[in-house]
C-alpha positions in Angstrom: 6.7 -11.9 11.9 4.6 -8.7 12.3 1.1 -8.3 10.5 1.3 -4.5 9.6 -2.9 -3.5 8.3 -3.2 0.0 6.4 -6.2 1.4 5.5 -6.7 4.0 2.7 -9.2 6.4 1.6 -8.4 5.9 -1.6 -9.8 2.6 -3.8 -6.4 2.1 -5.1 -2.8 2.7 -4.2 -1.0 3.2 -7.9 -0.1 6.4 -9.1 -3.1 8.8 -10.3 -3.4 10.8 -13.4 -2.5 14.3 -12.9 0.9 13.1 -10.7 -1.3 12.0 -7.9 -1.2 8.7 -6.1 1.7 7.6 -4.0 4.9 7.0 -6.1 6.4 5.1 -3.1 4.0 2.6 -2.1 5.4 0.0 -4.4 8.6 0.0 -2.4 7.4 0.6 1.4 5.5 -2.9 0.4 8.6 -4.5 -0.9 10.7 -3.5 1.9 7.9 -5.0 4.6 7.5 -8.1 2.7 11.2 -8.5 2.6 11.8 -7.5 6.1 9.2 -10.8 7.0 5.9 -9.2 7.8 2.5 -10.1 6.6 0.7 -7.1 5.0 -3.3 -6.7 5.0 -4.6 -3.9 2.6 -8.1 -2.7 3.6 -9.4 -0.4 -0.1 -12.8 1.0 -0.4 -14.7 -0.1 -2.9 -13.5 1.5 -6.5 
């Protein structure tokens, strides 16, 4: 198992209004988590 930690800028990860945000995020998540890692999410506050 691998811990993998991101950190964003941003206070959430779902896509914005206005076709921001980060349409893939959802499945780069799913793909670690089924690969075996361990994922740590570090948000600022919202």
């Amino acid at each position: 198992m691998t811990r993998i930690l991101v950190l964003s800028t941003w206070p959430a990860l779902y896509p914005m209004a206005g076709g921001g945000g980060t349409p893939i995020e959802g499945d780069m998540f799913a793909a670690f988590l089924a690969a075996g890692h361990e994922v740590d999410l570090v948000l600022p506050p919202s």
